[in-house]
DRENPALUM-889636 format. One line per field, with one value per residue (C-alpha): x, y, z; residue number from 1. Coordinates in Angstrom, 2 decimals, always signed. Layout:
N
px: c(X_...) .
py: c(Y_...) .
pz: c(Z_...) .
n: c(NUM_...) .
This chain:
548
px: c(+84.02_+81.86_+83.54_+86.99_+85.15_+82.73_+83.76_+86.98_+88.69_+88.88_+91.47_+93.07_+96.59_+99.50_+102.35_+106.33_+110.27_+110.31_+111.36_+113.45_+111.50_+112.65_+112.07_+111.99_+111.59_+108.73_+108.61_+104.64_+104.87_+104.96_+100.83_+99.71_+96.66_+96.04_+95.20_+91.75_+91.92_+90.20_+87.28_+83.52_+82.68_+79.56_+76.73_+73.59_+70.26_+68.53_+69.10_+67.45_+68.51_+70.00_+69.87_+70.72_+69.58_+69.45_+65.98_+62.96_+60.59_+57.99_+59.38_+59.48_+55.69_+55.51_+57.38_+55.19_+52.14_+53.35_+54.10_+50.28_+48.80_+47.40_+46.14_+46.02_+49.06_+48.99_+51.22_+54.53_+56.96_+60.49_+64.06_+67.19_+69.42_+72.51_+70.44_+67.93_+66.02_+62.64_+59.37_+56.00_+56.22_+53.03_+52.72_+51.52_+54.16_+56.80_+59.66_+59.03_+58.25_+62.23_+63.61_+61.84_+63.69_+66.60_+67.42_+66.84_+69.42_+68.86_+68.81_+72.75_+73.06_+71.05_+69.89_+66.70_+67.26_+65.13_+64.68_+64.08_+63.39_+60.23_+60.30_+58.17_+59.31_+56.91_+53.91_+54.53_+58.27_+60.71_+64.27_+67.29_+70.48_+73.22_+75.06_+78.86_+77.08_+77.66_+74.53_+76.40_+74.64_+76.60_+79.69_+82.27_+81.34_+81.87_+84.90_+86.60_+85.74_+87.00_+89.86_+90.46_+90.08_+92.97_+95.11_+94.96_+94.91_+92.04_+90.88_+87.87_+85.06_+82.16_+78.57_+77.62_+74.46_+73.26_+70.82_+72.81_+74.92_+78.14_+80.32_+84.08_+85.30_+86.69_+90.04_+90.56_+89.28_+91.78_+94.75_+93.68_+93.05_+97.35_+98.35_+96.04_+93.37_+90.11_+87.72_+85.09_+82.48_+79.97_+77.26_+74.10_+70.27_+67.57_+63.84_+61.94_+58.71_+59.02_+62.94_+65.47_+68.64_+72.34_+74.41_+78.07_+80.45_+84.05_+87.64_+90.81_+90.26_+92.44_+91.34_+90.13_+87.52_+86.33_+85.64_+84.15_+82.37_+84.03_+85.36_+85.47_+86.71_+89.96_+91.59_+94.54_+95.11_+92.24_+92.65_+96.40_+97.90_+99.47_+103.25_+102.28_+101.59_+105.04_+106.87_+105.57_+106.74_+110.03_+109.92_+108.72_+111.27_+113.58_+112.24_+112.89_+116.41_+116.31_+114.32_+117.43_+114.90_+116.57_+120.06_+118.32_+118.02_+114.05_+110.91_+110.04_+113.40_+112.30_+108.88_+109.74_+112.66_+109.84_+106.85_+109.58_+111.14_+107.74_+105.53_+107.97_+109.53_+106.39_+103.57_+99.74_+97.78_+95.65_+93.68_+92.80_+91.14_+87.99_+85.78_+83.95_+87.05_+86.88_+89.39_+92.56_+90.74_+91.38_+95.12_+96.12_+94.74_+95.63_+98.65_+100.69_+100.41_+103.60_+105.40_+104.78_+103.46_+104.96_+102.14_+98.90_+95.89_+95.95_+94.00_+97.44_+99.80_+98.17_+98.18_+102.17_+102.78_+100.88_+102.54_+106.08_+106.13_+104.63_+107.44_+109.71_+108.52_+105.86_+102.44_+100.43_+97.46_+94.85_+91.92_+89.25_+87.89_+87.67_+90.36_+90.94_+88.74_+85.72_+86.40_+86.27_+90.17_+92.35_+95.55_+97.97_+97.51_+100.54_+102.42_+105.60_+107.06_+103.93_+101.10_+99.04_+99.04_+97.88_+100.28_+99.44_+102.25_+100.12_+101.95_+101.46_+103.61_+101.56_+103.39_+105.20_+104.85_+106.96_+105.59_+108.38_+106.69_+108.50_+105.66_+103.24_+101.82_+98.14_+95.77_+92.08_+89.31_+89.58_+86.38_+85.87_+84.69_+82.68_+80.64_+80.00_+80.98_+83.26_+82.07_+82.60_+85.22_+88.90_+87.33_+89.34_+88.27_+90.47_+89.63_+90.55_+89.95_+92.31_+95.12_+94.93_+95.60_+98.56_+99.95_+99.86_+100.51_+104.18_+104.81_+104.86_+100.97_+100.84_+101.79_+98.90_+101.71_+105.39_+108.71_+109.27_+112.85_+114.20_+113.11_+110.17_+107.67_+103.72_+102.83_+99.12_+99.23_+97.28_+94.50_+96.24_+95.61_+92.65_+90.49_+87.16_+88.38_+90.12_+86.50_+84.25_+86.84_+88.75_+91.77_+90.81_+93.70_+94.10_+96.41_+98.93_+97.52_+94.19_+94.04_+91.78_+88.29_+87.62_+85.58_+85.03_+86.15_+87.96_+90.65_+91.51_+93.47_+92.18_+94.00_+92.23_+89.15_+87.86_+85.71_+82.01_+80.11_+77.16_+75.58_+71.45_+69.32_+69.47_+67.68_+70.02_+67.72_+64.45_+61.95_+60.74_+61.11_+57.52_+59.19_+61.00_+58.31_+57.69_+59.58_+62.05_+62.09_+62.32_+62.74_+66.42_+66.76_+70.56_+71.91_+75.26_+77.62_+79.82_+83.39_+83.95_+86.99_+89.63_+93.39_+92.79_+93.53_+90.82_+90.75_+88.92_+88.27_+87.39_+83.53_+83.99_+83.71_+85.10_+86.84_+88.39_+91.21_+93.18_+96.05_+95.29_+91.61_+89.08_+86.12_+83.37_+79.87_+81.52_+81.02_+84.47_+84.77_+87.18_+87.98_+84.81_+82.62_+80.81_+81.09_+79.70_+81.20_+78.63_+78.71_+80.38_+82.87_+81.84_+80.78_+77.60_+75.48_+71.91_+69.26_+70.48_+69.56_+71.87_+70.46_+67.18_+67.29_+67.55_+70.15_+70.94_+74.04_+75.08_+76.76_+80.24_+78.87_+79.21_+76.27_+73.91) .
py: c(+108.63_+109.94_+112.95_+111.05_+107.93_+108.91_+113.21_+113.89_+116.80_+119.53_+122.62_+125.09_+124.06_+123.33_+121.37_+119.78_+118.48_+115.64_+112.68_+110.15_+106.63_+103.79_+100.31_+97.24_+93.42_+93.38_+90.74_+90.07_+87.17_+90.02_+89.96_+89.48_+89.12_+91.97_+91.12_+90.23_+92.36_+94.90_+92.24_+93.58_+92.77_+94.84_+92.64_+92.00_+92.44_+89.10_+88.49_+86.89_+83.56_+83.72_+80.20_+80.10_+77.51_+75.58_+74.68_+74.29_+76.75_+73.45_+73.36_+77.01_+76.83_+73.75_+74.83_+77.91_+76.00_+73.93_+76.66_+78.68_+75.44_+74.10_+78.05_+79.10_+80.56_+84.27_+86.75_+86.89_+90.32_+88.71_+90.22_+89.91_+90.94_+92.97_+94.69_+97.27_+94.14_+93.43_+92.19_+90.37_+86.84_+84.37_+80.81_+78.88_+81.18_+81.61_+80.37_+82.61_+85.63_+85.02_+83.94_+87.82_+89.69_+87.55_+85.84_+82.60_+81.21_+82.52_+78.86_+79.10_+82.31_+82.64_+80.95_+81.11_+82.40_+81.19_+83.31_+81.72_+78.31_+79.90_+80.22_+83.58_+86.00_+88.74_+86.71_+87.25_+87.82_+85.75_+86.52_+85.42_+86.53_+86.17_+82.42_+82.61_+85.40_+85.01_+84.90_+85.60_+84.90_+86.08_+88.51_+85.20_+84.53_+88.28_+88.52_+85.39_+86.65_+89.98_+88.51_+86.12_+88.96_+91.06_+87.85_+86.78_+90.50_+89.33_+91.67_+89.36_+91.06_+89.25_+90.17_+89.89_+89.45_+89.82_+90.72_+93.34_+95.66_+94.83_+97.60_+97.01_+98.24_+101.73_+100.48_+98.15_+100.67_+103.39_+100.39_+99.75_+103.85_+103.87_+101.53_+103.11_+100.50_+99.77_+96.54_+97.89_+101.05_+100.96_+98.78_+99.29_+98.94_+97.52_+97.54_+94.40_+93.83_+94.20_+93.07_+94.86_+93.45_+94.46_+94.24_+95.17_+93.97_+93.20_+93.37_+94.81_+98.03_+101.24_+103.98_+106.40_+104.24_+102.86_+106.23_+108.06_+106.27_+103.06_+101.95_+104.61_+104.39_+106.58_+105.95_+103.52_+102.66_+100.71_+97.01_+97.90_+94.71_+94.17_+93.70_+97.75_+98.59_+96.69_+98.63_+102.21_+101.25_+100.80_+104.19_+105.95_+104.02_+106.07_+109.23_+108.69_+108.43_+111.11_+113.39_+112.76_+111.47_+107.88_+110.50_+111.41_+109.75_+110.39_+109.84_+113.76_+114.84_+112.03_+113.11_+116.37_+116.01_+113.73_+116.59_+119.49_+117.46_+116.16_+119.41_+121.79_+119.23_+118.50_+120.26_+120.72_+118.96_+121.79_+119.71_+117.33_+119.61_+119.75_+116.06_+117.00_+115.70_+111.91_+110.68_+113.47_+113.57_+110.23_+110.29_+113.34_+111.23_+107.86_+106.99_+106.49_+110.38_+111.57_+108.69_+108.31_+111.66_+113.93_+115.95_+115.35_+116.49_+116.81_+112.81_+111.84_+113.80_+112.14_+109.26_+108.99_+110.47_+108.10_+105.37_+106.39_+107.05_+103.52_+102.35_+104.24_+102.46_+105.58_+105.35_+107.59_+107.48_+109.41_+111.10_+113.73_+117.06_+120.53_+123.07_+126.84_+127.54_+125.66_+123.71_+119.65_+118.32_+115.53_+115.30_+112.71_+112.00_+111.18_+110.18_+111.42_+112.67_+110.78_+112.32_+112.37_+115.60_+116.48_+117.46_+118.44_+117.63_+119.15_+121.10_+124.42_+124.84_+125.81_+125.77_+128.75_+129.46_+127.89_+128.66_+127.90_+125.78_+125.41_+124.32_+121.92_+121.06_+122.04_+122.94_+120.80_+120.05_+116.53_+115.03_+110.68_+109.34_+106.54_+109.45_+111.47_+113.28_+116.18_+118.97_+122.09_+124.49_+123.41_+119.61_+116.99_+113.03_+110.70_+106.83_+105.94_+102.60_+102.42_+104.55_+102.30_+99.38_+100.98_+101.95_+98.10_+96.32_+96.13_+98.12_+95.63_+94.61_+98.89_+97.48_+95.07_+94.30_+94.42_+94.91_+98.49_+99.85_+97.61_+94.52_+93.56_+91.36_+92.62_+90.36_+88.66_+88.19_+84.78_+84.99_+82.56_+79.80_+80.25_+77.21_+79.08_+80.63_+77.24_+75.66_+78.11_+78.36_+75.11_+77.21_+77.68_+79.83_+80.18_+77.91_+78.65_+75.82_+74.00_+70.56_+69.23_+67.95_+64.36_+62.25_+59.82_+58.77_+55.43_+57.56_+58.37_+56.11_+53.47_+54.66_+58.18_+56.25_+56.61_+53.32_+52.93_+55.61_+55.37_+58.10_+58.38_+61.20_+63.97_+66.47_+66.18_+64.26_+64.92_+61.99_+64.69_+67.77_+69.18_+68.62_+71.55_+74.02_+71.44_+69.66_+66.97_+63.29_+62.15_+58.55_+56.55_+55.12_+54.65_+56.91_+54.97_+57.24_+54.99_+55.72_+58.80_+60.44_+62.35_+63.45_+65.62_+69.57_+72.54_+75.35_+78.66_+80.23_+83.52_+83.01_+82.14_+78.41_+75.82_+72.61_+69.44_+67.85_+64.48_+63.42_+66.88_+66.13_+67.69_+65.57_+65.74_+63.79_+61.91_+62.78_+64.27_+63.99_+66.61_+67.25_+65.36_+67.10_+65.98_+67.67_+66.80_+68.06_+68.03_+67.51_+71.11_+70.09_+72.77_+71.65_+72.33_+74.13_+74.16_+71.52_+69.30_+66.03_+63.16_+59.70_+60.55_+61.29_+65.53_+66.60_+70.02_+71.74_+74.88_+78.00_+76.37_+73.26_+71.23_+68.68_+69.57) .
pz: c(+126.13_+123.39_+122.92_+122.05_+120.32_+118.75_+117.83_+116.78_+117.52_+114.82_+115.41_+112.89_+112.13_+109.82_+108.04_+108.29_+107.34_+105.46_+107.05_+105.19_+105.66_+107.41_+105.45_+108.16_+107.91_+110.73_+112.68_+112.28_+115.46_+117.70_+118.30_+121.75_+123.85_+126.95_+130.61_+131.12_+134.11_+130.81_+129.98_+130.60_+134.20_+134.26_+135.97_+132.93_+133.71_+132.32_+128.74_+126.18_+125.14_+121.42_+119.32_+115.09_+113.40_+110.18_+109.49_+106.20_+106.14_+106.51_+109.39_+110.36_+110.00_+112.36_+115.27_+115.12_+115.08_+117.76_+119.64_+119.12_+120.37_+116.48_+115.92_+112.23_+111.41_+109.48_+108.54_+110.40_+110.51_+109.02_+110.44_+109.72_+112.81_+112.32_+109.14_+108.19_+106.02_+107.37_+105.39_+105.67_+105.15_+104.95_+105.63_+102.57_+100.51_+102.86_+101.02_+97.91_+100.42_+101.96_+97.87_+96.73_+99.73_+100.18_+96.95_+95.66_+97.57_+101.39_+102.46_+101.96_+103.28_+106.30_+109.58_+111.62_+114.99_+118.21_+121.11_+124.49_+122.67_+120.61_+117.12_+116.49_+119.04_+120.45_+118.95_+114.78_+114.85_+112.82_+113.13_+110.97_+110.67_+108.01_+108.17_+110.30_+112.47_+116.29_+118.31_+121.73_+125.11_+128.12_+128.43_+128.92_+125.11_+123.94_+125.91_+124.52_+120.98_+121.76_+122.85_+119.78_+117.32_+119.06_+119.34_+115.74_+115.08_+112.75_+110.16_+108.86_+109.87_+112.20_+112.76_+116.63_+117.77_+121.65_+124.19_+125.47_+124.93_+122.66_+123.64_+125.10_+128.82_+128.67_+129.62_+126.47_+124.39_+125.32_+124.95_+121.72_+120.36_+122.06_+119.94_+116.87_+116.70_+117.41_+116.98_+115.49_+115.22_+118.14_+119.04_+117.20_+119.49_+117.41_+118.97_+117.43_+119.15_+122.86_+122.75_+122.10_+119.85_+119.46_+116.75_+115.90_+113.38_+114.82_+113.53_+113.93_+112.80_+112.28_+115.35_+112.90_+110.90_+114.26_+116.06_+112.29_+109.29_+109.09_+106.09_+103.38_+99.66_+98.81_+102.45_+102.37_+105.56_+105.99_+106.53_+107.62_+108.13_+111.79_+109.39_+108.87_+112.31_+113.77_+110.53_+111.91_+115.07_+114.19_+112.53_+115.82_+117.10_+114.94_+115.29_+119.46_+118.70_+116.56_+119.45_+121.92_+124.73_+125.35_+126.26_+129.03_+132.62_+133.69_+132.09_+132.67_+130.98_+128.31_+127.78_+127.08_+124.59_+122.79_+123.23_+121.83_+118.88_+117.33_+118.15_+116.55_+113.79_+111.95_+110.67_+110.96_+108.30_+106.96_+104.72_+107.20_+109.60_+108.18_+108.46_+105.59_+103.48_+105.34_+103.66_+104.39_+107.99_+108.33_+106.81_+109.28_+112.27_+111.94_+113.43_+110.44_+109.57_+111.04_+110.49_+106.51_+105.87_+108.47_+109.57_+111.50_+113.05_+116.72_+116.74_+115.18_+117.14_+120.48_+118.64_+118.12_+121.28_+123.23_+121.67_+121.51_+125.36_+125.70_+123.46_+126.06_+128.73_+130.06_+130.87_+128.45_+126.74_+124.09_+125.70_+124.34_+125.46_+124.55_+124.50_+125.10_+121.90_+122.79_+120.06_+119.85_+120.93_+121.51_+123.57_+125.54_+129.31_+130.96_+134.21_+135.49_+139.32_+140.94_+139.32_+135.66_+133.38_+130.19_+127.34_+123.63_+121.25_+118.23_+115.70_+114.98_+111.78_+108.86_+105.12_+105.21_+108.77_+111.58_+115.37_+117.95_+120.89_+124.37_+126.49_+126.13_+129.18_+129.50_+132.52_+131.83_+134.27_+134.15_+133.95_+134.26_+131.77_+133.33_+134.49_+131.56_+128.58_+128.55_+126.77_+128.71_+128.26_+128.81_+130.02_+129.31_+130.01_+131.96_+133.31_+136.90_+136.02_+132.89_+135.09_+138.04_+135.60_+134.22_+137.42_+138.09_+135.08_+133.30_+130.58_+127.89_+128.38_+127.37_+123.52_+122.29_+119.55_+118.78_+121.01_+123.36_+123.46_+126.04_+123.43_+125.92_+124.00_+124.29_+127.00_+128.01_+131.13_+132.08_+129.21_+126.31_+129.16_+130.22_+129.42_+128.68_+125.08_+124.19_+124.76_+123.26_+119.88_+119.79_+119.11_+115.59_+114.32_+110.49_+109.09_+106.30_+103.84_+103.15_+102.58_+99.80_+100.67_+101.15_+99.13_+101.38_+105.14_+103.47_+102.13_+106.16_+108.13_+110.07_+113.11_+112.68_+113.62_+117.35_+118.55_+117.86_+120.53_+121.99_+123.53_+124.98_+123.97_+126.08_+124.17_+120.95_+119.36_+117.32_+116.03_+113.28_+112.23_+113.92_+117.19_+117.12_+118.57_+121.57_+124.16_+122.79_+122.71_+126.53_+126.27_+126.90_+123.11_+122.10_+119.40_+117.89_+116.06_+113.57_+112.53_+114.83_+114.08_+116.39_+116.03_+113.40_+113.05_+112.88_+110.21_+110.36_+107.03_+106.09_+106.16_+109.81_+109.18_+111.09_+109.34_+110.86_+108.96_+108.96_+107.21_+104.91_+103.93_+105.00_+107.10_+104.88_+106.37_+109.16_+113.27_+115.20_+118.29_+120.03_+123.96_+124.67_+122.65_+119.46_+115.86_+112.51_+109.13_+106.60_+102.66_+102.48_+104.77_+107.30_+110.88_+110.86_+113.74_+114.85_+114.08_+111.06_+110.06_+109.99_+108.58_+109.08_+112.64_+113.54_+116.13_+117.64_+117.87_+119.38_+117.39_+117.74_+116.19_+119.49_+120.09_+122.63) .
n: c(1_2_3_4_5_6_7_8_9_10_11_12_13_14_15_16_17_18_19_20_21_22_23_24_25_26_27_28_29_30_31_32_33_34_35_36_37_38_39_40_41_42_43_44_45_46_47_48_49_50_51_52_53_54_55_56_57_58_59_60_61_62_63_64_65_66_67_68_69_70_71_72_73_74_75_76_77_78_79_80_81_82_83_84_85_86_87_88_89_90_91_92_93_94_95_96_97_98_99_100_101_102_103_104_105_106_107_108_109_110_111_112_113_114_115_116_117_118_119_120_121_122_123_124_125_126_127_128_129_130_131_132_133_134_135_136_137_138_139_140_141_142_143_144_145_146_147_148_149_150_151_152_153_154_155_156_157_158_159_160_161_162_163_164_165_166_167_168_169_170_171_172_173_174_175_176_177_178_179_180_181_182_183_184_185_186_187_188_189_190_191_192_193_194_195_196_197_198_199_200_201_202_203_204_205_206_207_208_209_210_211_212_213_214_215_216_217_218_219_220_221_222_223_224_225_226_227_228_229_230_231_232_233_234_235_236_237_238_239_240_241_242_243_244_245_246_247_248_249_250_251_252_253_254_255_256_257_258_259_260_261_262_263_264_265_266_267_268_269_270_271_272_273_274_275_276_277_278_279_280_281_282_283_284_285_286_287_288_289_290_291_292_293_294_295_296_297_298_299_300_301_302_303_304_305_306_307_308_309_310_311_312_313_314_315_316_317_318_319_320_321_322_323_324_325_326_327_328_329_330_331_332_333_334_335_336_337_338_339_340_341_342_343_344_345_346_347_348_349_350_351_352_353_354_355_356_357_358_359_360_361_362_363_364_365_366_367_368_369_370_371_372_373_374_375_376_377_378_379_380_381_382_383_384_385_386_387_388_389_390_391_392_393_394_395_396_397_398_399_400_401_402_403_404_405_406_407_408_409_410_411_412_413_414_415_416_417_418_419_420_421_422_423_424_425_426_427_428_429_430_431_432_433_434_435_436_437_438_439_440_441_442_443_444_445_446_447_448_449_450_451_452_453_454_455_456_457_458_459_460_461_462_463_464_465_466_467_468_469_470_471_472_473_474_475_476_477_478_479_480_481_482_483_484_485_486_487_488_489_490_491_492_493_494_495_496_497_498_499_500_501_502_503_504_505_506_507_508_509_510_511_512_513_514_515_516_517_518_519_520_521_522_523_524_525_526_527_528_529_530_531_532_533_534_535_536_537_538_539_540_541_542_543_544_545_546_547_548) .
């Protein structure tokens, strides 16, 4: 997969006919989830156990007291996960050490993270990470988040955080590259200690900018709204009509009136070719080049391709290799008549220069990518895995977003119901207004109220802050939460904070409860998560801001 993700192919080429473009209305409801039959299933090794929280640096230096048995405390080696920033901290200056490499106001910005329950990891460790990070601790967490991002089609980006490796299965990855996305550049290893960390950030992201450098200044089409990517569908939409395929009766008469009309109609993006210009390498390969600018790069002739046969109702998809030239390629798989082939739609008008195409099938070694990379001559990767799912899946779970020709809705199979992602994110979808703060729970109705709750300690609860680095309280006192509150609404904002609204306020230092779980909103408004103290008494709570 590396030779397709992470190396883009680079071939001489050329230019094109204007296109006149198509202005649509999209219809930006047309976002979908994909089968979970493409979640990670790999089996982990054992991982370490991830756990933010909010805590003094007082206390800090207890817990890791506690933890050394009473030893003197010295120097500790400070992290910050999902960054290159790492420094010396001390004890009796610790919280001017963290305000000199993290500003004044890090309290605001960061959280401590524990690892197996201990406080300084390897020994002299401290870890923290950046505040609305995601510390994730099995692959039924990363797969509901992956899953959440693609359904909201949600552009804010998120740090991730794990004991293992954040990458996607090779199947969702190709869906995504079809339909010219991606969620993110690759996951990044970090050796701290003995342990190793990984780190990625994750959004909807445009192919191009996930497989190169990421975001880069001068390039438009980053960010590209999903109301962009359901417009340039309806202009490959048009320019099937305009290839004559739909006139014809099978998908191999089809195919090729598509391969002829956009190989030899269009041109080859000269000044793309070269990745030492990023940002016309990553106009000529996203898959908005023919469309808006009519020529490409072979990335963005695979690109279209792929995706208008999906739109057809064919199963296609981009893959990598190396062509006749030993040089770095990319081309469409495809299946018609029973089997898969390869075919290469790129253009080989240059300005000034037409070249007449009539075939544009091509003979590769295919070579799985689950296996390894393919870099010898005239290789070209495939996935068995990805196929087979095709092969057995309808051809609107193909589209990740937006309608095919026969006005099929991108489907999701059974993963909108499944009960895990509605627990681990409360169905936190962004809302289209945000209600004002409250300034106190009397301006809520009295109906809004849930009755008095008792609940024992079961671990939630700490008699002092020092009790963090040892075992927690284990007797049965009663811990009475007053004036819960239910039947409200969540809110997600862009920082990746949850809210909990009634009546269009905001809960602001009051307990929720919600599907049996308990919440608290602090003075901010923002449930809070990890150890926080509530009336004097401390209580845990995990990333999601559920009590433990």
């Amino acid at each position: 997969m590396k030779k397709m993700l992470g190396q883009l192919g680079i071939v001489a080429l050329s230019t094109c006919f204007l296109v006149a473009p198509l202005y649509v209305k999209a219809d930006t409801n047309q976002a979908s989830m994909v089968s979970r039959e493409l979640d990670r299933k790999d089996h982990l090794s054992q991982t370490d156990h991830l756990e933010k929280v909010s805590i003094s640096t007082d206390q800090i230096i207890e817990g890791v007291i506690q933890e050394r048995g009473g030893d003197k405390l010295t120097g500790l080696n400070a992290y910050v996960l999902g960054t290159d920033k790492h420094f010396r901290v001390w004890p009796f200056e610790m919280e001017r050490n963290l305000a000199d490499h993290l500003g004044s106001d890090y309290v605001s910005k960061y959280d401590f993270v524990k690892v197996n329950h201990r406080w300084s990891s390897g020994g002299n460790i401290l870890l923290l990470i950046p505040k609305g990070s995601y510390v994730l601790n099995n692959l039924e967490e990363y797969n509901a988040l992956v899953r959440k991002t693609i359904q909201g089609f949600d552009l804010t980006e998120k740090l991730v955080v794990a004991s293992f490796d954040l990458t996607e299965s090779v199947p969702l990855k190709l869906l995504l590259a079809n339909a010219g996305l991606s969620i993110g550049q690759q996951s990044r290893p970090m050796t701290i200690g003995s342990q190793t960390f990984y780190s990625r950030n994750i959004r909807m992201m445009n192919y191009v900018e996930g497989v190169g450098s990421g975001s880069i200044g001068g390039y438009e089409n980053s960010n590209a709204s999903l109301e962009r990517y359901l417009a340039n569908d309806e202009k490959i939409k048009a320019l099937i009509e305009e290839s004559g395929a739909m006139k014809e009766t099978t998908e191999k008469e089809r195919l090729r009136k598509w391969c002829l009309y956009v190989t030899n109609t269009f041109d080859y993006d000269l000044e793309g070719s070269s990745i030492d210009n990023k940002q016309a390498y990553y106009r000529a390969s996203d898959i908005f080049s023919v469309t808006e600018r009519q020529k490409a790069v072979c990335v963005g002739y695979s690109a279209i391709t792929a995706r208008a046969l999906n739109l057809m109702g064919i199963k296609a998809y981009v893959v990598g290799g190396v062509n006749d030239n030993g040089i770095p390629h990319q081309v469409t798989r495809v299946h018609y008549d029973g089997a898969w082939y390869y075919l290469d739609t790129t253009s080989g008008n240059r300005p000034g220069k037409k070249v007449q195409i009539t075939h544009f099938g091509r003979n590769y070694t295919p070579v799985e990518m689950s296996v390894r990379e393919a870099n010898g001559f005239r290789e070209m990767e495939y996935s068995k895995a990805f196929e087979d799912w095709m092969m057995r899946s309808n051809p609107s779970e193909w589209l990740v977003y937006g309608r095919n020709l026969q006005g099929e809705k991108a489907s999701a199979t059974t993963y909108l119901d499944d009960q895990t992602f509605a627990e681990l994110f409360k169905n936190q979808s962004a809302k289209s207004h945000s209600p004002k703060a409250s300034k106190g729970y009397d301006q809520l109705d009295e109906e809004d109220y849930a009755e008095e709750v008792t609940m024992t300690s079961q671990g939630s609860v700490f008699s002092n802050p020092a009790a963090f680095g040892g075992d927690v309280l284990g007797d049965d006192r009663n811990i009475t939460f007053k004036n819960v509150i239910s039947h409200g609404t969540w809110y997600h904002n862009d920082q990746g904070q949850y809210r909990y609204a009634v009546n269009g306020q905001f809960v602001q230092n009051q307990w929720v409860k919600d599907n049996n779980d308990y919440y608290y909103c602090g003075s901010d408004c923002n449930v809070v998560t990890g150890s926080y103290q509530i009336e004097g008494k401390w209580y845990v709570f995990d990333q999601f801001g559920r009590l433990t």
